[in-house]
Residue frames relative to the residue before (quaternion, step in Angstrom):
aa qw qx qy qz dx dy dz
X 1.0000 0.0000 0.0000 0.0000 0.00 0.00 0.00
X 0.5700 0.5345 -0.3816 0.4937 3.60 1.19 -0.87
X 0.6766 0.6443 -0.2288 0.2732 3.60 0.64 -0.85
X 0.6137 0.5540 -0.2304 0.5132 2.84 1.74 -1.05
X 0.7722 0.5204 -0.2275 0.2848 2.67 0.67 -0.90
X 0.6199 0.6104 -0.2557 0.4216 2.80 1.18 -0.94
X 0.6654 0.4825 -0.2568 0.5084 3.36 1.23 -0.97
X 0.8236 0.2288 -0.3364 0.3951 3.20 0.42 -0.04
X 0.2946 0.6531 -0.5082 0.4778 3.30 1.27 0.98
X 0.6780 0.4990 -0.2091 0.4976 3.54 1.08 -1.11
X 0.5787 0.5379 -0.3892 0.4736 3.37 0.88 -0.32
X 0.8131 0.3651 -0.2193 0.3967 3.00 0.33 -1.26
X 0.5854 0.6301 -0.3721 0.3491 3.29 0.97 -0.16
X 0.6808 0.4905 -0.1712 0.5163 3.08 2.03 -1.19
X 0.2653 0.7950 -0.3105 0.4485 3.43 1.52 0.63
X 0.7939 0.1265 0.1717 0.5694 2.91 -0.02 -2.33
X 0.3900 0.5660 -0.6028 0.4053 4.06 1.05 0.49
X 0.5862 -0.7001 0.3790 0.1502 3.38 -1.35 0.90
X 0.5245 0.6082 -0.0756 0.5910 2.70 1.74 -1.22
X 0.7091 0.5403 -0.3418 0.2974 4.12 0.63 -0.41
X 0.7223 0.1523 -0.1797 0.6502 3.54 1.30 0.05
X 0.3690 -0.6054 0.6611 0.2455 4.05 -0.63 0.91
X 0.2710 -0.7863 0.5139 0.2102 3.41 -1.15 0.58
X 0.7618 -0.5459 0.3220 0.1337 2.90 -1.09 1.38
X 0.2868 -0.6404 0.6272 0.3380 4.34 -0.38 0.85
X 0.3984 -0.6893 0.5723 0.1967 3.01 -1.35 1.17
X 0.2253 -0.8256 0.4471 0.2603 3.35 -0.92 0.47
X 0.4434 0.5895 -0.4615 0.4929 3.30 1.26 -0.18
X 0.7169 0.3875 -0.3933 0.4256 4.08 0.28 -0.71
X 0.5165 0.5944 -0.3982 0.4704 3.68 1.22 -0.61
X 0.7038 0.4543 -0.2917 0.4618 3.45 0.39 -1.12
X 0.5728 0.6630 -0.2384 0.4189 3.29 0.91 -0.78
X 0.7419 0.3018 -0.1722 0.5735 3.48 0.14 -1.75
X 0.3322 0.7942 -0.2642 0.4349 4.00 1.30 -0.30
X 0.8718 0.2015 0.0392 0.4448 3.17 0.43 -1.30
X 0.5826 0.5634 -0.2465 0.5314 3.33 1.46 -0.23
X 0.2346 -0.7920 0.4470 0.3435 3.32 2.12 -0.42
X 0.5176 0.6994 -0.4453 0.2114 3.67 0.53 1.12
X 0.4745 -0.7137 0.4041 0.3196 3.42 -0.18 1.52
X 0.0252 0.7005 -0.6958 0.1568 3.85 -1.12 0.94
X 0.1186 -0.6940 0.7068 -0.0692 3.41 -1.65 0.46
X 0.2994 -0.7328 0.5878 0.1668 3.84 -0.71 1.49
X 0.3608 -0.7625 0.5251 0.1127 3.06 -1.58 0.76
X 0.6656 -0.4106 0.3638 0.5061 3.25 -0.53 0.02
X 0.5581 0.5841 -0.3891 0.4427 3.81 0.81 -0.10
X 0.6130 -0.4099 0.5646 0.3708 3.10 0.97 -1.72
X 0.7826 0.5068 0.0499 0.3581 2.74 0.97 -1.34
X 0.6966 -0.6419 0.3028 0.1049 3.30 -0.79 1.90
X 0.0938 -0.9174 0.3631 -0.1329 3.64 0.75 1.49
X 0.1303 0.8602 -0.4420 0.2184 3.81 0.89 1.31
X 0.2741 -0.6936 0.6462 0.1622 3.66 -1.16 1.35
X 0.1668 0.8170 -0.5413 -0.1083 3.62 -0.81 0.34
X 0.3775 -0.7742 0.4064 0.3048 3.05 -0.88 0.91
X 0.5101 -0.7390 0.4370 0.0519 2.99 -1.77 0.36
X 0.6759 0.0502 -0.1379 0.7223 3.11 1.54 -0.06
X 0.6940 -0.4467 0.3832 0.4148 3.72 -1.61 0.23
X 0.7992 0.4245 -0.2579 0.3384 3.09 0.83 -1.26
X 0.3789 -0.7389 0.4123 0.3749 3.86 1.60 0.22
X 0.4168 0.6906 -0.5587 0.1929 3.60 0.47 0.55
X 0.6628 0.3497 -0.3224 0.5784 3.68 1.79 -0.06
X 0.0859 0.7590 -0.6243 -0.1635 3.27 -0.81 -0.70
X 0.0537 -0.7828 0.6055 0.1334 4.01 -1.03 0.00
X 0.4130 -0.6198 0.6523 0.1409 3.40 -1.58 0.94
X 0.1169 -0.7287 0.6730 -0.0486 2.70 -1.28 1.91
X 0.1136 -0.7975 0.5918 -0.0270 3.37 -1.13 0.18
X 0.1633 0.7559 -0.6252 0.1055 3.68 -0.42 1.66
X 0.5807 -0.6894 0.3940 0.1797 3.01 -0.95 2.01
X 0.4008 -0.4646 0.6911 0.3819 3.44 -1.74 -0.07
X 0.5333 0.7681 -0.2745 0.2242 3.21 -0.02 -0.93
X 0.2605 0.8319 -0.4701 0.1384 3.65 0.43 0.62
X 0.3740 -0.7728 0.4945 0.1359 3.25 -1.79 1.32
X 0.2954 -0.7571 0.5291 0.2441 3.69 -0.62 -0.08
X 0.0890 0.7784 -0.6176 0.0691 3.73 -0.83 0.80
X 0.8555 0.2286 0.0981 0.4542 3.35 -0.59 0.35
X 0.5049 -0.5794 0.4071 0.4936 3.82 1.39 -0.74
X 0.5338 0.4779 -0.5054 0.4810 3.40 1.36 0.22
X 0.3454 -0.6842 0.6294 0.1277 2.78 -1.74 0.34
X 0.0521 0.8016 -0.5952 0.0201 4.06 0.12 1.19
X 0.0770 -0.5759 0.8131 -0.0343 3.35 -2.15 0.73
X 0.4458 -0.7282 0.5196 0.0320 3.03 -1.64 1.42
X 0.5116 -0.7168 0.4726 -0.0338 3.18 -1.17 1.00
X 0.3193 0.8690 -0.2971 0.2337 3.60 1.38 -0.11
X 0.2223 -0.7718 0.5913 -0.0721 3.31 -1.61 1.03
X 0.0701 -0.7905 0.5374 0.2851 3.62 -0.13 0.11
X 0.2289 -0.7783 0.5775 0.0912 3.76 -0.99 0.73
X 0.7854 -0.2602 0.0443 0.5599 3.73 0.87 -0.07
X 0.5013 -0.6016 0.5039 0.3646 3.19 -1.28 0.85
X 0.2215 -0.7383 0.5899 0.2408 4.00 -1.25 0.49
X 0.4074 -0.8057 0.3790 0.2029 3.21 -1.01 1.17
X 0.6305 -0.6195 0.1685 0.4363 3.21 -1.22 0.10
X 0.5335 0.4896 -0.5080 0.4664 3.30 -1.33 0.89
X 0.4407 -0.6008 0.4835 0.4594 4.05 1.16 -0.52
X 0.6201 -0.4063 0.4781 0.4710 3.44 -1.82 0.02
X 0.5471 -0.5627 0.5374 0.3085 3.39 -1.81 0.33
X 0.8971 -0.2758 0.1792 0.2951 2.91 -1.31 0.33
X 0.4245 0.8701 -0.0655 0.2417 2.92 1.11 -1.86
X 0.8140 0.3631 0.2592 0.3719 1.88 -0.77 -2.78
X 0.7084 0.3641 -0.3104 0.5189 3.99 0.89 -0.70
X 0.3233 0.7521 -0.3711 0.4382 3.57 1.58 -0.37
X 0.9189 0.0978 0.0121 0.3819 3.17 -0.07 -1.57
X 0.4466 0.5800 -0.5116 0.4499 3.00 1.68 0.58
X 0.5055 0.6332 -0.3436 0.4748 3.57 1.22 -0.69
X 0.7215 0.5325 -0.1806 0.4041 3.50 0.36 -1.15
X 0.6215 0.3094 -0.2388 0.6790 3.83 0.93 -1.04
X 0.4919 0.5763 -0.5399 0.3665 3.80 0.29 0.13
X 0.6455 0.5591 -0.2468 0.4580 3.74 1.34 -1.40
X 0.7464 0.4399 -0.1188 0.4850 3.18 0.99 -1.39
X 0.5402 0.6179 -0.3954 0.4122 3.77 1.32 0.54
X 0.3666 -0.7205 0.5404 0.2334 3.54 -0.40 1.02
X 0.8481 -0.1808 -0.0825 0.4911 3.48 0.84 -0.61
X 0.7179 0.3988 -0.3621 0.4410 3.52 -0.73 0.50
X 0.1713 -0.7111 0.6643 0.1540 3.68 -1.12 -0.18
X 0.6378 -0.6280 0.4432 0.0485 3.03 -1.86 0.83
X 0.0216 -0.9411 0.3286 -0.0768 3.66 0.20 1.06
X 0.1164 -0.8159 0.4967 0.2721 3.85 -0.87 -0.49
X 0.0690 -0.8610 0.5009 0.0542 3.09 0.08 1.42
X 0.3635 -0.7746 0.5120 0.0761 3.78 -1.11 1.32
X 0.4184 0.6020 -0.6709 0.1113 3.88 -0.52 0.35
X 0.9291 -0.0487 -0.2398 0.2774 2.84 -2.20 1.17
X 0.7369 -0.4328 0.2282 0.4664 3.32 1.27 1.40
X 0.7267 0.1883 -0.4307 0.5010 3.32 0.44 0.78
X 0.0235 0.8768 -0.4712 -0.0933 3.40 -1.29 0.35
X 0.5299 -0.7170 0.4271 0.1507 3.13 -1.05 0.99
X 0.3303 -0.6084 0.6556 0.3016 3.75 -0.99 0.38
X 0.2235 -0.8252 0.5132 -0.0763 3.80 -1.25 1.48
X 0.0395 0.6950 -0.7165 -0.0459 3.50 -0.72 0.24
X 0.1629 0.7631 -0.5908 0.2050 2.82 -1.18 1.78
X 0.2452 -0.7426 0.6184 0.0781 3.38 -0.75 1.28
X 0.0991 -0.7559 0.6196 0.1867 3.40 -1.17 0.97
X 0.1115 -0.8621 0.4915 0.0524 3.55 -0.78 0.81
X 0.7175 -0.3779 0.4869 0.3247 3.38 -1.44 -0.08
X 0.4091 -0.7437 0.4872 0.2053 3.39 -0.02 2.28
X 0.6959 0.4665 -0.2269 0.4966 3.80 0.54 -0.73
X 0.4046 0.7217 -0.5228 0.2053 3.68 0.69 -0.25
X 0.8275 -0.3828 0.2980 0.2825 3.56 -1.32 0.84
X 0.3171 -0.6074 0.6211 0.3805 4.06 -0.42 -0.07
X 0.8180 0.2212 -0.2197 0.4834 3.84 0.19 -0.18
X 0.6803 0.2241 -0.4224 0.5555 3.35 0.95 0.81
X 0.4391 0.4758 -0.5588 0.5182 3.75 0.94 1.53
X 0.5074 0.5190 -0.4732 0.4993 3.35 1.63 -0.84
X 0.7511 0.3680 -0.3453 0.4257 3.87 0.09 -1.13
X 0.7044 0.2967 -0.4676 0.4441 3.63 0.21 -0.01
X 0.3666 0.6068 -0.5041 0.4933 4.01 0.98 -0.13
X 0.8261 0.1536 -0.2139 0.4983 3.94 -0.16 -1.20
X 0.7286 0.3796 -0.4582 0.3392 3.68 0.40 0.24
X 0.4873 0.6444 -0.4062 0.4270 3.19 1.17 0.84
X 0.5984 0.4572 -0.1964 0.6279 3.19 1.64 -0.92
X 0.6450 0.3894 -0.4029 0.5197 3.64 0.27 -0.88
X 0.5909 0.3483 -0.5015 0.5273 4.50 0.53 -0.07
X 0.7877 0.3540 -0.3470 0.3657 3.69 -0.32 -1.03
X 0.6719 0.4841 -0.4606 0.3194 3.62 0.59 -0.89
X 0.7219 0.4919 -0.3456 0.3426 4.01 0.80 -0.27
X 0.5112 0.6650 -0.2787 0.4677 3.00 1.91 -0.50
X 0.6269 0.5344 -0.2115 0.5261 3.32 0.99 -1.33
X 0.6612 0.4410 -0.3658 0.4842 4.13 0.81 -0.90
X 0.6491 0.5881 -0.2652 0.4032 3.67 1.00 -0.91
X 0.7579 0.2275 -0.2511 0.5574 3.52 0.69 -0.91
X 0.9234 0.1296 -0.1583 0.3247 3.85 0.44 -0.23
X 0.7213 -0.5729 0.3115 0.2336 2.93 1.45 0.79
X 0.6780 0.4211 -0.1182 0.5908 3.32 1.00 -1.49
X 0.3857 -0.6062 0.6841 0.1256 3.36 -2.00 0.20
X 0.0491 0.9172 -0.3728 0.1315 3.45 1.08 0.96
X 0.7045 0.1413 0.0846 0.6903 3.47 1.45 -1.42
């Protein structure tokens, strides 16, 4: 009886473990970013790797980044939209700085400001999570309003042109 169980504790664990299936390059978002004629480069994630620029004169630019990776809730199907704007140091952002990250979160039509953490270090994020099925020209409009949020963040806290 212990056996069973156990085994099928392990199963299920090897189910719902992130780590138990790599996620597939979408091909619908390929085809997508494809046709929009927008220059991109998978990562080791999977995941759709895109400089855009920010002004005519290219003196900014911002890294965007729209996952393969898709969640289910409800029968939807969402994928994330996401930028990194500055790395947060150690100890977390100040006070401040989480203030008004809190605050342009209200004032965001889509997406929302975050701190995402792997292997101990973390980054301040803007990330929109959208509809896996969403339109080719309304990925294009959530593609530049992801950059047009992070790329001013990213000039504000560091000055730099990093991402």
């Amino acid at each position: 009886m212990k056996l069973k169980h156990l085994l099928v504790t392990s199963l299920i664990a090897l189910l719902v473990s992130p780590v138990a299936l790599a996620t597939p390059v979408d091909k619908k978002v390929k085809k997508n970013l494809d046709k929009l004629g927008l220059i991109y480069e998978v990562d080791a994630d999977n995941d759709f790797k895109m400089i855009m620029a920010i002004n005519e004169d290219g003196s900014r630019s911002q890294l965007v980044f729209v996952s393969s990776k898709v969640y289910s809730l409800g029968g939807v199907d969402v994928r994330e939209v996401f930028s990194p704007a500055a790395r947060v140091p150690p100890g977390g952002l100040d006070a401040a700085t989480a203030h008004e990250m809190l605050v342009r979160n209200r004032n965001t039509i889509v997406g929302s400001w975050a701190i995402w953490e792997e292997n101990e270090a973390q980054m301040l994020v803007f990330s929109a999570k959208i509809p896996a099925d969403m339109k080719r020209s309304e990925l294009r409009d959530v593609i530049d309003a992801v950059a047009f949020t992070a790329d001013p963040v990213e000039e504000l806290l560091t000055g730099a042109d990093e991402f």
